[in-house]
N, C-alpha and C positions, 0 to 999 in steps of 0.2 A: 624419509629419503625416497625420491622420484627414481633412484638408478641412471638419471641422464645428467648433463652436465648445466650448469647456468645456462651458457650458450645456447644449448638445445632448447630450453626451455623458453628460451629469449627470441628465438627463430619461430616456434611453433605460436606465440602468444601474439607476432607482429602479423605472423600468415593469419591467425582467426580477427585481428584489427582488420587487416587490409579488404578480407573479404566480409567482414560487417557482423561478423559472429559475435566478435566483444566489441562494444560499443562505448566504453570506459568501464572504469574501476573505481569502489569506494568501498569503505572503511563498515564494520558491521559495529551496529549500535547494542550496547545494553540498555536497553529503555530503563529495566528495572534496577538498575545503578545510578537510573534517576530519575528515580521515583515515579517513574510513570509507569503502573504497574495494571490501571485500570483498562482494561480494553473491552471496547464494545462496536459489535457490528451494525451495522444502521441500514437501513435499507429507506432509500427513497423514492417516494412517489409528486411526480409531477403533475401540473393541472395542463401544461399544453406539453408534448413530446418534442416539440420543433423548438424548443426553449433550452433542450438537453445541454447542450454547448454553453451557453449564457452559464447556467448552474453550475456547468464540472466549472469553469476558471470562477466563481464565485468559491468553488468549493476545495480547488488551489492551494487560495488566496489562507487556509486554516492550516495551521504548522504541524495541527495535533489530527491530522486527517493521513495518514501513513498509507491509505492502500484507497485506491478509487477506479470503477469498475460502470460502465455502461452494459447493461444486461438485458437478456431477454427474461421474460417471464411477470412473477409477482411485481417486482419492484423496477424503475428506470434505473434506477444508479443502486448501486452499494458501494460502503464505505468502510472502513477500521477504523478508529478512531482511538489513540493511547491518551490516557488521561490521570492523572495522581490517585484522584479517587472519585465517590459518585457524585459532588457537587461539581465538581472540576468537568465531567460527565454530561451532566444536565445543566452545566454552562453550553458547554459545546454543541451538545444537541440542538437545545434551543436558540442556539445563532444556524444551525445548520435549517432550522424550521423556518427562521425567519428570513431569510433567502429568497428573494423573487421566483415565483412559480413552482416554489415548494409546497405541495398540496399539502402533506404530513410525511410523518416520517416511522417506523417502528426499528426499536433498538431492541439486537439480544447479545448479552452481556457475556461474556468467557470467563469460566469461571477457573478455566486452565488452558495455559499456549503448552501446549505439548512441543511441538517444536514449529521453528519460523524460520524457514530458509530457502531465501527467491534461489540460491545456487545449486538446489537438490540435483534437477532433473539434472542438471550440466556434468554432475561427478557419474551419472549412468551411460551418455552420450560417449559414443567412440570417434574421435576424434582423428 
């Protein structure tokens, strides 16, 4: 129980749409309800940087790529990637390798999600 009424709730969600705070809504997945229980981070490295763009929409284009990230540092891109298991894995990597101006790539594997929830910060945010 929130303590307010539907209404309220329905006033407050339209004011954070209108000013661009919530952007839409969707439904949270159990991956592990089907069977994609494999996850692994992947970090890539590029042979030109100005190619970055080409690669993320190549990298899209992969259903089993859940979290993708242009970074500063070690790597150009990083990625998550949920997968069945390690062949399902080392399928996917090696399409993610063979990618135009994918120089290599280094994967490190999870061997526990503790928790996964893009709507943390929002439940600390005062609104």
């Amino acid at each position: 129980k929130m303590g307010v009424s539907a209404g309220t709730i329905h006033v407050r969600v339209k004011k954070m749409e209108d000013v661009g705070i919530i952007r839409g809504s969707s439904l949270v997945i159990d991956y592990t309800k089907l069977d994609y229980r494999f996850i692994t981070y992947v970090g890539i490295f590029l042979s030109k940087s100005n190619k970055t763009m080409d690669v993320l929409k190549e990298l899209e284009k992969i259903p089993n790529v859940t979290e993708l990230s242009v970074i500063a540092g070690k790597y150009n891109i990083f990625c998550k990637i949920r997968a069945k298991d390690t062949d399902d894995a080392k399928r996917i990597i090696y399409g993610i390798n063979d990618i135009d101006d994918v120089m290599r790539t280094e994967s490190m594997i999870s061997i526990e999600e503790y928790f996964s929830d893009k709507n943390r910060l929002i439940k600390a945010v005062e609104i």
